[in-house]
C-alpha positions, 0 to 999 in steps of 0.5 A, spaced: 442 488 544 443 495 541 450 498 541 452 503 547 453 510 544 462 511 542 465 514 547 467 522 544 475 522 542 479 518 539 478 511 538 484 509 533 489 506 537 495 511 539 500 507 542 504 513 542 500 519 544 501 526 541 506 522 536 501 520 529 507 518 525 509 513 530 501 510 532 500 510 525 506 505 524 504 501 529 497 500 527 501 499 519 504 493 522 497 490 526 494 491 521 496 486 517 496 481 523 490 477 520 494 475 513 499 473 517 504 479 517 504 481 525 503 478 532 500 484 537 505 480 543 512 481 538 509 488 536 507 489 544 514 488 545 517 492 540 512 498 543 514 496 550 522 498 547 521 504 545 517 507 551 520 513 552 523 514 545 518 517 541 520 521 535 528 518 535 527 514 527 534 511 528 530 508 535 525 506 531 528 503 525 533 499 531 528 496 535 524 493 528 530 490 525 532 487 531 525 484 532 525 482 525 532 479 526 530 475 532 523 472 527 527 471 522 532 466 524 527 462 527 523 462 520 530 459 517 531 454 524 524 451 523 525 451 515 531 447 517 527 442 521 522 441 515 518 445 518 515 449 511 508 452 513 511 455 521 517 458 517 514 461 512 509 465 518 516 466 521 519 469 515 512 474 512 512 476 519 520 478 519 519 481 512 513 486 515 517 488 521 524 490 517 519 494 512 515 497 518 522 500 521 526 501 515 520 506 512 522 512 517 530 512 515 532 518 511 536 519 510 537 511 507 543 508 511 546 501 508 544 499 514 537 501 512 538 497 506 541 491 508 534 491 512 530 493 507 533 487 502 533 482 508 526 483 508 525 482 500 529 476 501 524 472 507 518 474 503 521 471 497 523 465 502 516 465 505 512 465 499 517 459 497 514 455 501 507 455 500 503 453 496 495 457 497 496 462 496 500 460 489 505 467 489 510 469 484 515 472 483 516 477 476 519 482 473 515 487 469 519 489 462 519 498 463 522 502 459 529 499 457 529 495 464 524 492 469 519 493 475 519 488 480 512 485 482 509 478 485 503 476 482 499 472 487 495 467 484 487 466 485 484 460 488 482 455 484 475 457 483 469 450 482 466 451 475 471 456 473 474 455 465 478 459 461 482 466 463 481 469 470 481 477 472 487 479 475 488 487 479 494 491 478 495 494 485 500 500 486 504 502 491 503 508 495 507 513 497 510 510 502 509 503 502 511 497 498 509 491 495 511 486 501 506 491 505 501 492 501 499 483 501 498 484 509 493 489 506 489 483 505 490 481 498 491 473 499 482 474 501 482 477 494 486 471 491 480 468 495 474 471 491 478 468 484 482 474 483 489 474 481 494 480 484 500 484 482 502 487 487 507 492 483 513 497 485 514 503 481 518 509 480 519 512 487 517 505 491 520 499 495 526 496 490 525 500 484 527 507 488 531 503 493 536 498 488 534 501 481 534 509 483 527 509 479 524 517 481 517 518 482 514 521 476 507 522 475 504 519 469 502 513 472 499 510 466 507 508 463 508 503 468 501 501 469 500 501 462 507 496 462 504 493 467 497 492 462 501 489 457 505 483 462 498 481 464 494 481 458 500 476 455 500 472 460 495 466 458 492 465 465 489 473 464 484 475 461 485 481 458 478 484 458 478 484 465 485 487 468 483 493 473 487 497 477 488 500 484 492 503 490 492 506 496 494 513 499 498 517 494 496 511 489 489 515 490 491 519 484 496 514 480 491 508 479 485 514 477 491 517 472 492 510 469 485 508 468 483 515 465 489 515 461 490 508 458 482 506 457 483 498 457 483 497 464 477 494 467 475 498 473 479 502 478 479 503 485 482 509 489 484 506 497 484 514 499 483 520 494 489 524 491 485 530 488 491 535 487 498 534 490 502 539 489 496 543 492 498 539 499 504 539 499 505 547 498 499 547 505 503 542 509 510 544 508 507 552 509 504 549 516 511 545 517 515 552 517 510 555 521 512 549 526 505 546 526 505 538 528 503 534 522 499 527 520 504 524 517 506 517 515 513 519 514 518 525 515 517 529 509 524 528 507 521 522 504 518 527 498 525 530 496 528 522 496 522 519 491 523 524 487 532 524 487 531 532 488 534 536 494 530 541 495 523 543 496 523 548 490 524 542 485 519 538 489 515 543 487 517 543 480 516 535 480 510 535 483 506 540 478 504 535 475 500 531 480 493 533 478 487 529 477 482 534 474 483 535 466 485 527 466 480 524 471 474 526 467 476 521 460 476 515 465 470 511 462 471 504 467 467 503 473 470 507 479 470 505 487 473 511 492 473 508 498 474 513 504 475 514 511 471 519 515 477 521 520 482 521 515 487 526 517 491 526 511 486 527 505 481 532 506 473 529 504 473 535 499 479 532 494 473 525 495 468 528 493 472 532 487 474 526 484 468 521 484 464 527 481 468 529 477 470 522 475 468 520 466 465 513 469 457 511 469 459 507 474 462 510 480 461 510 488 464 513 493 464 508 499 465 513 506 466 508 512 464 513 519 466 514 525 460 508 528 462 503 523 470 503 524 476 503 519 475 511 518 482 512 519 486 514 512 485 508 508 482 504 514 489 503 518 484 502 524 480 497 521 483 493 515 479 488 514 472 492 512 475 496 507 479 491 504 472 486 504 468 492 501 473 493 495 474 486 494 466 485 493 465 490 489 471 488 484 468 481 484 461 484 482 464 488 476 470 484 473 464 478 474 459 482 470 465 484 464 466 476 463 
């Protein structure tokens, strides 16, 4: 039988009606459901809790650190049982919901911290205690320190000799690497595809515990990051790509434009002219318009170790693609969703025509199809299976 026609409005789940940044949260920590990183009744309960108390952060951070607490300590009784595989559920559901709560807090508290590091430890603890995927914990030598990165490890795939493709993934604006393997990284590992799932200058604990401020030439940490992987003897160093989300919608484009070993890129989102959107939206938040934001705009001035506007602006002058997109020569994926109320289809389109790739696609999900929300918040799985395919496909076609 034919499907009905959608209804006309919105068809995201609002689980906060009239508050964005509160409903996208929700569906962050749903979405990573199907790789083990939520279960809608403890994140119904935690919705349940905070009825009523809309746009309170500090209420929001609370109510996710309790929860997150409540599952952890279940992780470390059942681990004591011997009970290796239903702790480590536990533990990667607890390290998702500390981070799903701890990303509003601005400003960081030692609260907010001691959470943010709990988290990081049950993810460590739970990828202790699997053995598929194979993750692994790493430093990434920068500039006189270290990144901190987890390598998820690909199946091992029948047939396959000699070294396999591995993807660079990059975190976005505010999100993290612990965030980032619930956005379907262990199917990637599935296709034979290893991951790095990197924080870098201005993310999870390189802003966090190291002080390490945003910057916008992407291509030195993830060009540290090409040199790591392409010593490593289990990757092939003719076939390590980059990728990320949101804002990492401009730092991978960067990175492949300006450092040409990468094998091929891939922008969840489009990032065409940053500075440029925050000029337009902090104008719209003086006016005192209601924005779709993922988090409070205060988190602009704290990745960069700024505290003003004005300096925010100086930092963000370089946060341009056009002049640099141009040179990027490996194959191209821009993946959008058609309802995405953050990134206008505008600085999509801009990037991928513009872009120096033979190569390159511009993957738009509709409204009829679903994941059309900013970087398929509303539907995960489909836009991670879409770029999975396609990165299987090219880095096979580089052997």
């Amino acid at each position: 039988m034919p499907a009905s026609k959608l209804p006309d409005g919105e068809l995201a789940f609002s689980y906060f009606p009239g508050n964005y940044r509160w409903s996208h949260g929700v569906l962050l920590a749903l979405g990573g459901a199907p790789w083990g990183g939520g279960e809608i009744d403890e994140i119904n309960r935690v919705g349940l809790r905070l009825k009523g108390k809309e746009g309170d952060d500090s209420a929001w951070f609370n109510e996710w650190a309790g929860e997150a607490e409540r599952i952890e300590t279940i992780g470390h009784i059942e681990e004591k049982k011997g009970h290796k595989l239903t702790a480590a559920a536990y533990l990667f559901r607890a390290a998702h919901y500390y981070q799903v709560g701890e990303r509003f807090m601005q400003p960081k508290t030692a609260d907010s911290q001691a959470a943010y590091r709990r988290a990081v430890d049950a993810f460590r603890k739970a990828a202790s205690l699997i053995a598929r995927p194979c993750i692994e914990h790493v430093e990434v030598p920068y500039e006189g320190t270290s990144l901190p990165g987890i390598i998820v490890h690909a199946d091992p795939v029948p047939g396959r000799t000699g070294k396999g493709p591995v993807m660079l993934f990059l975190d976005g604006f505010d999100v993290t690497k612990e965030i980032q393997y619930f956005r379907g990284i262990p199917d990637l590992a599935a296709r034979g595809i290893s991951c790095l799932l990197l924080d870098g200058p201005g993310n999870g604990e390189a802003i966090r515990f190291r002080g390490l401020t945003l910057h916008h030439e992407t291509e030195r940490h993830a060009g540290a990051a090409y040199n790591y992987l392409a010593a490593r003897p289990e990757f092939d160093p003719k076939r390590i790509g980059i990728m990320a989300l949101s804002l990492g919608g401009y730092y991978a484009p960067r990175a492949a434009s300006l450092d040409q070993r990468f094998a091929c890129c891939i922008s969840w989102g489009p990032e065409w002219d940053y500075h440029w959107k925050w000029q337009h939206r902090l104008e719209r938040i003086e006016r005192g318009e209601i924005l779709s934001l993922s988090v409070p705009w205060h988190h602009l001035l704290w990745v960069f170790g700024v505290k003003t506007k004005e300096e925010a602006f100086r930092k963000l002058e370089g946060f341009k693609l056009d002049g640099v997109i141009q040179e990027m020569k490996c194959p191209y994926l821009l993946v959008y969703g058609e309802g995405d109320q953050q990134c206008p289809f505008e600085h999509a389109r801009k990037s991928v025509d513009t872009a120096g790739s033979a190569r390159k696609e511009l993957k738009i999900f509709t409204r009829e199809e679903g994941g059309y929300h900013h970087c398929q918040v509303d539907n995960v799985s489909i836009g991670t299976a879409y770029m999975w395919d396609w990165a299987a496909e090219v880095l096979e076609a580089q052997r």
